[in-house]
C-alpha positions in Angstrom: 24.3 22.5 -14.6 21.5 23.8 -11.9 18.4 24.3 -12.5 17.8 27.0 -9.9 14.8 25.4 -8.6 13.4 24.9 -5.3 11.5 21.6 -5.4 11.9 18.7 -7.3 9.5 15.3 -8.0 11.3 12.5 -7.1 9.3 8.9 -6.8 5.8 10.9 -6.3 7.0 13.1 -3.6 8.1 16.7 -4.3 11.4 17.4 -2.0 12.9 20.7 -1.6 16.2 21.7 -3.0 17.8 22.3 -6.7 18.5 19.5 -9.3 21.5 19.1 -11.1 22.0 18.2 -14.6 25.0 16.5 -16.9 25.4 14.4 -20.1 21.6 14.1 -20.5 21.2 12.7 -17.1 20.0 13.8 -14.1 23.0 13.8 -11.4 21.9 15.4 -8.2 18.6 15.9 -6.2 17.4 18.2 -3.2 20.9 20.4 -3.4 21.4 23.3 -1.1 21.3 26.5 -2.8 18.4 26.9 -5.2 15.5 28.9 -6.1 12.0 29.1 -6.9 10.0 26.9 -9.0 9.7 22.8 -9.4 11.3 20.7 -11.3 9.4 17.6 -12.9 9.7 14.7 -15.2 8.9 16.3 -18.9 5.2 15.4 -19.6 4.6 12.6 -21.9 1.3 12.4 -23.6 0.5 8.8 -24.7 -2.6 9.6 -26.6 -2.5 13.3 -28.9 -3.6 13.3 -32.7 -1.9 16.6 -33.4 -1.2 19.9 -32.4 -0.2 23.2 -33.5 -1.8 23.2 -36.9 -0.4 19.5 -37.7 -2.4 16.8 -37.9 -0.3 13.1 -37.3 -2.4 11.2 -39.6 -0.9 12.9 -42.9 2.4 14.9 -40.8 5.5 14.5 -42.9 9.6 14.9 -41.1 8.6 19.0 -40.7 5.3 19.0 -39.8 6.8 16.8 -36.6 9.5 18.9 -36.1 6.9 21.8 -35.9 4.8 19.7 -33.3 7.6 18.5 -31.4 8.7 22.1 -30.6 5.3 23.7 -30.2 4.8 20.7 -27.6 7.8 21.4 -25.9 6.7 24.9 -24.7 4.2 23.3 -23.4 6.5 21.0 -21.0 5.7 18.2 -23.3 9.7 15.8 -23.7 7.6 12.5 -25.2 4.3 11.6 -26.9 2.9 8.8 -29.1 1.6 10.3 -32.3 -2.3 8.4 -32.1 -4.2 7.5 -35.6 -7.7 7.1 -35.5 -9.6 4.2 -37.2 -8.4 4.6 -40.9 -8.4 2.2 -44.1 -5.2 0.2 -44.1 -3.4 2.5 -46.8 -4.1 5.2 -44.6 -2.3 3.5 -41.6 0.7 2.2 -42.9 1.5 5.4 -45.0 0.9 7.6 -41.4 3.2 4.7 -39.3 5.9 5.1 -42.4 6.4 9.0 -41.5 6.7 8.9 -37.4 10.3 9.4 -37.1 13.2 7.8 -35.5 12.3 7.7 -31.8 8.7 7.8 -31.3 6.2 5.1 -30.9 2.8 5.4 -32.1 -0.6 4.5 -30.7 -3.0 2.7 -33.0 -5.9 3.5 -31.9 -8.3 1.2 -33.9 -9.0 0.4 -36.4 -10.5 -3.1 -34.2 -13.1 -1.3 -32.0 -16.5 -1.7 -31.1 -19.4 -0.7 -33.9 -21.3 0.0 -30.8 -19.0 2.5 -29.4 -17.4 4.4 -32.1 -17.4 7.7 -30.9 -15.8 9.9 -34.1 -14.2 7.5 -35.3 -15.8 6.5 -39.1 -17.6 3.0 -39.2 -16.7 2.3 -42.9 -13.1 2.0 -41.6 -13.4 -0.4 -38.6 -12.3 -3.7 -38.8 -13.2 -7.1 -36.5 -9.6 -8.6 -35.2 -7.0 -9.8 -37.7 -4.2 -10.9 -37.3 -2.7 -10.5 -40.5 -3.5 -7.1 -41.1 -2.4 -6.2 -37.5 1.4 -8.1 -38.3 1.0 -5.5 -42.2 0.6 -2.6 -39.8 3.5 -3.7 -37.1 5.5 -4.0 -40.2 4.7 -0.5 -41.1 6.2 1.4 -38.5 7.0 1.2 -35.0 4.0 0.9 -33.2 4.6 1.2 -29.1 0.6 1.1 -27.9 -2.6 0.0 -29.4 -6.3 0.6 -28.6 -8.8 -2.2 -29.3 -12.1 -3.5 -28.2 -11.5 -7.1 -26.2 -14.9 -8.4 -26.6 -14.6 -8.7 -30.5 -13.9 -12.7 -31.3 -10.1 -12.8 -31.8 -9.4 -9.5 -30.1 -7.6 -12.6 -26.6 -5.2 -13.4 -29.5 -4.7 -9.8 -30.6 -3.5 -9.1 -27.1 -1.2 -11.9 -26.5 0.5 -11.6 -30.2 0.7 -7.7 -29.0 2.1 -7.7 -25.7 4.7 -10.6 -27.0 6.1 -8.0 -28.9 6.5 -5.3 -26.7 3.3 -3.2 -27.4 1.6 -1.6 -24.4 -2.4 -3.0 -25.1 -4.9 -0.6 -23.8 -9.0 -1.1 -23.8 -11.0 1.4 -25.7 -14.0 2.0 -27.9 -15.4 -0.8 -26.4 -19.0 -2.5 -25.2 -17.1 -4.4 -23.0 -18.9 -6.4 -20.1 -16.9 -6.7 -16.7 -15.8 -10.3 -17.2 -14.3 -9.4 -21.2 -12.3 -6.7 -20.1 -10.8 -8.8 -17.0 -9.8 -11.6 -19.8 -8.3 -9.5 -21.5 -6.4 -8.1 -18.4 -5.6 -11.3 -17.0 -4.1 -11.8 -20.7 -1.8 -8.8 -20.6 -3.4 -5.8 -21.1 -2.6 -2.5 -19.2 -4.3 0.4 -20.0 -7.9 2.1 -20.4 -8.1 4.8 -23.6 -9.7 7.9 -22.0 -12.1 6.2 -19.1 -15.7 6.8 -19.0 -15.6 8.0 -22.8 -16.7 5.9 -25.7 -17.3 2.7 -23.7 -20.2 0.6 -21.6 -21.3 3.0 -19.2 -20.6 1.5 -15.7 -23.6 0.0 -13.9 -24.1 -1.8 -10.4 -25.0 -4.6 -11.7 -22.7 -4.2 -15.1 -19.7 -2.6 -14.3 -18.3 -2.8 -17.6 -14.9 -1.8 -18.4 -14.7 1.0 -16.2 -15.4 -0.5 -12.7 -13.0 -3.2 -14.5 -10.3 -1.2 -14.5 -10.9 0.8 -11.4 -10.3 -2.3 -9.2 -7.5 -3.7 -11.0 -4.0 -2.8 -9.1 -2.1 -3.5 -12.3 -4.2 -1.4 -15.2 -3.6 2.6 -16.1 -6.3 4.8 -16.6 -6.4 7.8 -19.0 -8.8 11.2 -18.5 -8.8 14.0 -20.6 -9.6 16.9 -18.4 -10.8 19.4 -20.7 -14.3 20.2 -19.2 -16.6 18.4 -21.9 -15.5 14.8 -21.2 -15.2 14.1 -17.6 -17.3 15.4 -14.8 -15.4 16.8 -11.9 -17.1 14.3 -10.0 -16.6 11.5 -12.2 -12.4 12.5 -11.6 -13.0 12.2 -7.9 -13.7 8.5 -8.4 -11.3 7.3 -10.6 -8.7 9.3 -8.1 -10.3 7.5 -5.0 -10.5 4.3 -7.0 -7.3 4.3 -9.3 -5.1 6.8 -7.0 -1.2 6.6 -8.7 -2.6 4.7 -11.9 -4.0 7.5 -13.7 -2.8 8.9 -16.9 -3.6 12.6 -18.0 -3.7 12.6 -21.5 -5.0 15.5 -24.0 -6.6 13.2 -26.9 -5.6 16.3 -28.9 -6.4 17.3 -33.0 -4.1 19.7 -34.7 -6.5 22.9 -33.2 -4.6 22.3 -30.1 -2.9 25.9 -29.2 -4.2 27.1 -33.1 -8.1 27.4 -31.7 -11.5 27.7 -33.4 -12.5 26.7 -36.9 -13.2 23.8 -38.9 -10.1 21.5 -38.5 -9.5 17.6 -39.4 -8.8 14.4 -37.4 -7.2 12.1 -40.4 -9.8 12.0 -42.9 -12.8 13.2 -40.1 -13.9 16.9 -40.4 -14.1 18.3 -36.9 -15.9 21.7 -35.6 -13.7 23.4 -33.0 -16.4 26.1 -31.1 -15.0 27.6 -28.0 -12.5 24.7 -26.8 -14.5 22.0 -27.6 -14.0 19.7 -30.9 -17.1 18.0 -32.5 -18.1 16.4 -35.5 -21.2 17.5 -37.4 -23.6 15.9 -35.2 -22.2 17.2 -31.7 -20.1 13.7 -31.2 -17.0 14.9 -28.9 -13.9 14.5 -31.7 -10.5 14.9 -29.3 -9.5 17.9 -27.5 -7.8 21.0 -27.7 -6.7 20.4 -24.4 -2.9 20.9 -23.4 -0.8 19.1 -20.4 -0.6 22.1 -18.3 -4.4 22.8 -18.5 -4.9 18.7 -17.6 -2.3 19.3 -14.8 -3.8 22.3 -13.5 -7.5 21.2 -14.0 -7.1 18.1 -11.8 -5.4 20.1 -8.9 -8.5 22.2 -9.1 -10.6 19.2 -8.9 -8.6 18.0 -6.1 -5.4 16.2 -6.9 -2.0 17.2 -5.0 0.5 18.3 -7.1 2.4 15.2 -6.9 0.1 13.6 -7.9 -0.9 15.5 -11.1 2.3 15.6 -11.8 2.6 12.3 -11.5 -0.3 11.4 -13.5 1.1 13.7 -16.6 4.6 12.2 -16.7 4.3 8.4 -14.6 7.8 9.4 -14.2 10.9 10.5 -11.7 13.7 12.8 -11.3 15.7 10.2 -9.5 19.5 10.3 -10.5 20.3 8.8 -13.0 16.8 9.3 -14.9 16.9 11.1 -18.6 16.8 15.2 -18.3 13.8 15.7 -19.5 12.4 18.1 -17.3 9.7 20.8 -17.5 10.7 23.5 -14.8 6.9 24.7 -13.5 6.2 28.0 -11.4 4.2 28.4 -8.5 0.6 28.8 -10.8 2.2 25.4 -12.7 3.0 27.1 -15.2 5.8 26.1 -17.6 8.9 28.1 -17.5 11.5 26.2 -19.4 11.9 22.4 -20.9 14.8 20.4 -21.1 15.0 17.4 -23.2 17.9 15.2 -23.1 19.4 18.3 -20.8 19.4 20.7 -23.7 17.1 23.8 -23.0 14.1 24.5 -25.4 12.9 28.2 -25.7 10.0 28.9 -24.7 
Protein backbone atom coordinates (compact mmCIF):
# COMPACT_ATOMS: atom_id res chain seq x y z
CA UNK A 1 0.00 0.00 0.00
CA UNK A 2 1.07 3.85 -0.74
CA UNK A 3 0.87 6.21 1.33
CA UNK A 4 0.46 9.08 -1.18
CA UNK A 5 3.03 11.16 0.29
CA UNK A 6 5.57 13.32 -0.92
CA UNK A 7 8.46 13.18 1.64
CA UNK A 8 9.49 10.75 3.88
CA UNK A 9 12.09 10.75 7.18
CA UNK A 10 14.47 8.33 6.68
CA UNK A 11 17.80 8.24 9.18
CA UNK A 12 17.16 12.15 10.04
CA UNK A 13 16.91 13.37 6.55
CA UNK A 14 13.46 13.97 4.95
CA UNK A 15 13.84 12.62 1.11
CA UNK A 16 11.21 13.13 -1.49
CA UNK A 17 9.02 10.48 -2.82
CA UNK A 18 6.12 8.10 -1.48
CA UNK A 19 6.51 5.21 1.03
CA UNK A 20 5.18 1.90 0.63
CA UNK A 21 3.73 -0.35 3.14
CA UNK A 22 3.06 -4.37 3.62
CA UNK A 23 2.69 -6.96 6.46
CA UNK A 24 3.35 -4.30 9.11
CA UNK A 25 6.54 -3.25 7.59
CA UNK A 26 7.72 -0.64 5.77
CA UNK A 27 8.92 -1.86 2.13
CA UNK A 28 9.79 0.96 -0.07
CA UNK A 29 11.18 4.56 0.25
CA UNK A 30 11.47 7.74 -2.01
CA UNK A 31 9.01 6.07 -4.85
CA UNK A 32 8.11 7.98 -7.93
CA UNK A 33 4.56 8.92 -8.00
CA UNK A 34 3.34 10.34 -4.81
CA UNK A 35 1.73 13.26 -3.31
CA UNK A 36 1.62 15.76 -0.73
CA UNK A 37 2.43 15.56 2.82
CA UNK A 38 5.38 13.67 4.97
CA UNK A 39 5.63 10.58 6.16
CA UNK A 40 7.34 9.95 9.76
CA UNK A 41 8.14 7.51 12.29
CA UNK A 42 4.71 7.38 14.65
CA UNK A 43 5.68 9.58 17.72
CA UNK A 44 6.54 7.84 20.80
CA UNK A 45 6.25 9.67 24.07
CA UNK A 46 8.49 8.13 26.75
CA UNK A 47 7.19 10.20 29.57
CA UNK A 48 2.93 11.00 29.55
CA UNK A 49 0.84 10.37 32.86
CA UNK A 50 -2.50 10.33 31.00
CA UNK A 51 -4.57 11.75 28.49
CA UNK A 52 -7.91 12.16 27.31
CA UNK A 53 -9.79 12.05 30.59
CA UNK A 54 -7.64 8.85 31.86
CA UNK A 55 -5.23 9.09 34.32
CA UNK A 56 -2.42 5.91 34.18
CA UNK A 57 -2.01 5.70 37.78
CA UNK A 58 -5.58 4.06 38.49
CA UNK A 59 -6.42 3.27 34.18
CA UNK A 60 -7.88 -0.22 34.04
CA UNK A 61 -7.77 -2.55 30.13
CA UNK A 62 -10.58 0.38 28.79
CA UNK A 63 -9.44 3.32 30.07
CA UNK A 64 -6.06 2.40 27.93
CA UNK A 65 -7.83 1.42 25.08
CA UNK A 66 -9.56 4.95 25.30
CA UNK A 67 -6.00 6.61 25.67
CA UNK A 68 -4.37 4.59 23.13
CA UNK A 69 -6.79 5.79 20.48
CA UNK A 70 -7.31 9.32 21.55
CA UNK A 71 -3.26 9.34 21.24
CA UNK A 72 -3.23 7.93 18.04
CA UNK A 73 -5.11 10.99 16.45
CA UNK A 74 -2.61 12.70 17.70
CA UNK A 75 0.25 10.75 15.58
CA UNK A 76 1.15 9.11 18.78
CA UNK A 77 2.07 4.63 17.68
CA UNK A 78 4.10 4.17 21.32
CA UNK A 79 4.33 5.60 24.91
CA UNK A 80 5.34 4.51 28.39
CA UNK A 81 2.50 5.01 30.78
CA UNK A 82 4.68 7.22 33.70
CA UNK A 83 3.60 6.97 37.60
CA UNK A 84 4.57 9.50 39.75
CA UNK A 85 6.11 8.96 43.35
CA UNK A 86 3.35 6.79 44.98
CA UNK A 87 3.19 4.33 48.15
CA UNK A 88 4.31 0.90 47.11
CA UNK A 89 0.58 -0.51 46.91
CA UNK A 90 -0.09 2.20 44.66
CA UNK A 91 2.75 1.17 42.25
CA UNK A 92 2.45 -2.26 41.90
CA UNK A 93 -1.47 -2.21 41.55
CA UNK A 94 -0.87 0.68 38.50
CA UNK A 95 2.22 -1.68 36.92
CA UNK A 96 -0.42 -4.80 37.31
CA UNK A 97 -2.94 -3.02 34.75
CA UNK A 98 -0.44 -1.65 31.81
CA UNK A 99 -1.21 -4.11 29.24
CA UNK A 100 0.51 -6.54 27.08
CA UNK A 101 3.02 -4.47 25.03
CA UNK A 102 3.83 -1.38 26.86
CA UNK A 103 6.62 -0.59 29.17
CA UNK A 104 6.21 1.84 31.90
CA UNK A 105 8.30 4.59 33.34
CA UNK A 106 8.74 4.70 37.05
CA UNK A 107 9.28 7.85 37.72
CA UNK A 108 10.19 7.82 41.48
CA UNK A 109 9.46 6.99 43.99
CA UNK A 110 13.73 7.31 44.80
CA UNK A 111 14.17 11.05 44.05
CA UNK A 112 15.59 13.98 45.63
CA UNK A 113 13.58 15.63 48.87
CA UNK A 114 15.23 18.66 47.57
CA UNK A 115 13.71 18.59 44.23
CA UNK A 116 10.38 17.13 44.39
CA UNK A 117 8.54 19.25 42.21
CA UNK A 118 4.65 17.84 42.50
CA UNK A 119 5.51 14.89 43.39
CA UNK A 120 4.19 14.18 47.34
CA UNK A 121 7.22 13.86 49.94
CA UNK A 122 5.33 11.41 52.24
CA UNK A 123 5.70 8.94 49.32
CA UNK A 124 9.45 9.24 48.41
CA UNK A 125 11.74 6.64 49.23
CA UNK A 126 15.91 6.66 49.60
CA UNK A 127 17.26 3.59 47.27
CA UNK A 128 16.16 0.00 47.88
CA UNK A 129 16.84 -2.53 46.39
CA UNK A 130 14.32 -4.85 47.55
CA UNK A 131 11.48 -2.74 47.04
CA UNK A 132 12.79 -1.82 43.57
CA UNK A 133 13.10 -5.97 42.60
CA UNK A 134 8.76 -6.03 44.44
CA UNK A 135 8.11 -3.31 41.81
CA UNK A 136 10.07 -5.07 38.72
CA UNK A 137 8.07 -7.98 39.78
CA UNK A 138 5.01 -6.06 39.38
CA UNK A 139 4.82 -5.30 35.99
CA UNK A 140 6.96 -4.70 33.15
CA UNK A 141 8.85 -1.78 33.78
CA UNK A 142 11.02 -0.45 30.51
CA UNK A 143 12.48 3.13 32.14
CA UNK A 144 12.92 4.47 35.46
CA UNK A 145 13.58 7.99 36.88
CA UNK A 146 15.71 8.38 40.07
CA UNK A 147 18.02 10.79 41.78
CA UNK A 148 21.91 9.41 41.51
CA UNK A 149 23.22 11.30 44.34
CA UNK A 150 21.05 9.34 47.02
CA UNK A 151 23.49 6.57 48.77
CA UNK A 152 22.64 3.37 46.92
CA UNK A 153 21.03 5.00 43.97
CA UNK A 154 25.26 3.47 41.69
CA UNK A 155 23.70 0.04 42.66
CA UNK A 156 20.19 0.99 41.65
CA UNK A 157 21.51 1.75 38.19
CA UNK A 158 23.68 -1.17 37.58
CA UNK A 159 20.89 -3.82 38.93
CA UNK A 160 18.58 -1.59 36.40
CA UNK A 161 20.36 -1.47 33.32
CA UNK A 162 21.40 -5.38 33.80
CA UNK A 163 17.96 -6.01 33.25
CA UNK A 164 17.14 -4.15 30.40
CA UNK A 165 15.64 -0.85 31.91
CA UNK A 166 16.51 2.42 30.21
CA UNK A 167 17.83 4.61 33.58
CA UNK A 168 17.25 8.26 33.25
CA UNK A 169 18.30 11.19 35.89
CA UNK A 170 15.55 13.24 37.36
CA UNK A 171 14.20 15.00 40.35
CA UNK A 172 17.56 15.33 41.32
CA UNK A 173 20.20 17.86 43.38
CA UNK A 174 22.71 16.33 41.56
CA UNK A 175 26.37 17.90 41.45
CA UNK A 176 28.25 17.47 38.00
CA UNK A 177 30.55 14.69 39.17
CA UNK A 178 27.16 12.39 40.72
CA UNK A 179 25.38 12.55 37.64
CA UNK A 180 28.70 11.63 35.45
CA UNK A 181 28.95 8.37 37.92
CA UNK A 182 26.08 7.59 37.35
CA UNK A 183 26.59 7.93 33.53
CA UNK A 184 29.76 6.29 33.44
CA UNK A 185 27.65 3.44 35.29
CA UNK A 186 24.92 3.14 32.61
CA UNK A 187 22.69 5.63 32.65
CA UNK A 188 21.07 7.28 29.46
CA UNK A 189 18.61 9.73 29.85
CA UNK A 190 17.65 13.21 31.62
CA UNK A 191 13.67 13.44 32.80
CA UNK A 192 12.52 16.80 31.38
CA UNK A 193 16.02 19.03 31.50
CA UNK A 194 16.25 22.14 33.38
CA UNK A 195 12.93 21.11 35.40
CA UNK A 196 12.99 19.83 38.95
CA UNK A 197 16.81 19.55 39.20
CA UNK A 198 20.14 21.64 40.33
CA UNK A 199 19.97 24.62 38.33
CA UNK A 200 23.17 24.74 36.10
CA UNK A 201 25.86 27.06 37.32
CA UNK A 202 29.50 28.01 35.99
CA UNK A 203 31.05 26.80 38.52
CA UNK A 204 28.33 23.86 39.33
CA UNK A 205 27.03 22.61 36.30
CA UNK A 206 24.99 20.11 37.84
CA UNK A 207 23.16 17.64 36.00
CA UNK A 208 22.27 19.65 33.14
CA UNK A 209 25.65 20.87 31.86
CA UNK A 210 26.28 16.95 32.70
CA UNK A 211 24.29 15.82 30.31
CA UNK A 212 24.68 18.44 27.67
CA UNK A 213 28.31 17.36 27.09
CA UNK A 214 27.83 13.78 27.27
CA UNK A 215 27.72 12.27 23.49
CA UNK A 216 25.99 9.14 24.88
CA UNK A 217 22.90 10.66 27.19
CA UNK A 218 19.17 11.73 25.84
CA UNK A 219 17.61 14.68 26.89
CA UNK A 220 13.86 15.29 27.33
CA UNK A 221 11.95 19.02 27.01
CA UNK A 222 8.45 19.51 27.35
CA UNK A 223 7.69 22.41 25.05
CA UNK A 224 4.59 23.66 26.45
CA UNK A 225 5.45 27.34 27.11
CA UNK A 226 5.60 27.21 31.10
CA UNK A 227 8.62 24.95 31.38
CA UNK A 228 11.33 25.77 29.06
CA UNK A 229 12.34 29.18 27.87
CA UNK A 230 12.79 29.44 24.11
CA UNK A 231 16.17 30.33 24.81
CA UNK A 232 16.91 27.74 27.21
CA UNK A 233 15.76 25.15 23.95
CA UNK A 234 18.31 26.96 21.85
CA UNK A 235 21.02 25.55 24.17
CA UNK A 236 20.26 22.20 24.70
CA UNK A 237 19.77 22.09 20.61
CA UNK A 238 23.28 23.71 20.13
CA UNK A 239 24.57 21.61 23.00
CA UNK A 240 22.59 18.13 22.67
CA UNK A 241 21.78 18.49 18.74
CA UNK A 242 20.19 14.71 17.66
CA UNK A 243 19.96 13.58 21.50
CA UNK A 244 16.95 15.33 22.39
CA UNK A 245 13.66 13.81 23.29
CA UNK A 246 10.31 15.83 23.00
CA UNK A 247 8.21 14.49 25.46
CA UNK A 248 4.61 15.89 26.81
CA UNK A 249 4.92 14.93 30.66
CA UNK A 250 1.14 14.85 30.15
CA UNK A 251 -2.02 14.39 33.12
CA UNK A 252 -5.33 13.05 31.93
CA UNK A 253 -6.50 17.01 31.00
CA UNK A 254 -4.42 16.48 28.01
CA UNK A 255 -6.99 17.24 24.85
CA UNK A 256 -9.99 17.28 27.81
CA UNK A 257 -8.75 21.04 29.07
CA UNK A 258 -9.48 23.21 32.18
CA UNK A 259 -10.60 22.14 35.52
CA UNK A 260 -9.46 20.51 38.52
CA UNK A 261 -8.02 17.13 37.29
CA UNK A 262 -5.62 14.44 39.29
CA UNK A 263 -2.05 13.09 38.76
CA UNK A 264 -2.35 9.55 40.81
CA UNK A 265 -3.36 10.62 44.12
CA UNK A 266 -2.10 14.67 43.45
CA UNK A 267 -4.93 17.21 42.82
CA UNK A 268 -3.88 19.38 39.90
CA UNK A 269 -5.39 22.90 38.73
CA UNK A 270 -5.53 23.03 34.99
CA UNK A 271 -5.95 27.20 34.13
CA UNK A 272 -5.54 28.06 30.56
CA UNK A 273 -2.95 25.18 29.41
CA UNK A 274 -1.04 25.11 32.30
CA UNK A 275 -1.32 22.31 35.21
CA UNK A 276 -0.47 23.28 38.84
CA UNK A 277 -0.88 22.15 42.23
CA UNK A 278 -2.37 24.37 44.93
CA UNK A 279 0.67 26.31 45.40
CA UNK A 280 1.52 27.24 41.73
CA UNK A 281 4.20 24.11 41.46
CA UNK A 282 4.10 23.15 37.51
CA UNK A 283 2.20 19.42 37.77
CA UNK A 284 2.80 17.88 33.93
CA UNK A 285 1.43 19.26 30.89
CA UNK A 286 -1.42 19.34 28.78
CA UNK A 287 0.85 19.47 26.04
CA UNK A 288 0.42 17.08 22.90
CA UNK A 289 3.34 15.77 20.28
CA UNK A 290 2.22 17.86 17.50
CA UNK A 291 2.26 21.15 19.64
CA UNK A 292 6.01 19.95 21.04
CA UNK A 293 6.81 19.24 17.31
CA UNK A 294 5.53 22.33 16.06
CA UNK A 295 6.77 24.54 19.05
CA UNK A 296 10.37 23.58 18.61
CA UNK A 297 10.33 24.38 14.81
CA UNK A 298 9.06 27.75 15.88
CA UNK A 299 11.87 28.00 18.20
CA UNK A 300 14.18 26.94 15.57
CA UNK A 301 14.56 23.27 14.98
CA UNK A 302 14.39 21.80 11.26
CA UNK A 303 11.79 19.60 10.74
CA UNK A 304 14.01 16.71 10.68
CA UNK A 305 15.02 17.36 13.48
CA UNK A 306 11.79 17.76 15.50
CA UNK A 307 10.77 15.03 13.99
CA UNK A 308 13.41 13.32 14.95
CA UNK A 309 13.35 14.39 18.46
CA UNK A 310 9.53 13.20 18.80
CA UNK A 311 9.99 9.72 17.42
CA UNK A 312 14.29 8.97 17.70
CA UNK A 313 13.16 6.79 14.90
CA UNK A 314 13.28 5.85 10.90
CA UNK A 315 11.30 4.91 8.02
CA UNK A 316 14.11 2.84 6.67
CA UNK A 317 12.78 -0.47 5.04
CA UNK A 318 12.27 -2.82 6.92
CA UNK A 319 11.30 -0.55 10.10
CA UNK A 320 7.64 -1.32 11.87
CA UNK A 321 4.65 0.92 9.95
CA UNK A 322 4.08 3.02 12.39
CA UNK A 323 3.75 6.13 10.76
CA UNK A 324 1.97 9.46 11.34
CA UNK A 325 1.42 11.03 7.83
CA UNK A 326 1.86 15.15 8.71
CA UNK A 327 0.78 18.05 6.31
CA UNK A 328 2.57 20.99 5.32
CA UNK A 329 1.45 23.07 8.85
CA UNK A 330 2.67 19.42 10.62
CA UNK A 331 -0.35 18.72 11.17
CA UNK A 332 -1.50 15.09 11.57
CA UNK A 333 -3.51 13.58 8.84
CA UNK A 334 -3.62 9.86 9.41
CA UNK A 335 -1.66 7.17 11.81
CA UNK A 336 -0.76 3.88 10.96
CA UNK A 337 0.26 1.48 13.49
CA UNK A 338 1.60 -1.88 12.63
CA UNK A 339 0.28 -0.62 8.91
CA UNK A 340 -3.29 -0.60 9.92
CA UNK A 341 -4.92 2.95 9.50
CA UNK A 342 -6.41 4.68 12.68
CA UNK A 343 -9.30 7.29 12.10
CA UNK A 344 -8.68 10.33 12.83
Amino acid sequence: MRLGVGHALVDGALIPGDVAIDDGRVVGVGLAGGGRGIAAPGFVDVHIHGFAGVDFATADAEGYRLAREALLETGVTSFRPSFITAPEAELVAALQEVPPGLGAHLEGPFISARRLGMHPAAARRDPDVALLERLLAAGRVAHVTLAPELPGALELVELLVSRGVTVACGHTDATDDQAQAAFDRGARHVTHLFNAMRPFRHRDPGIAGAALVRDDVTVELILDGNHVADDAVRLAMRAARGRIALVTDALAAARIGDGDWHMGSVAVTVCEGAARLADGTLAGSVLTMPDAVRDFVRIGATVEEALFAASRRSLAPGAPADVVVLDDSLQPTATYLAGVRSGL
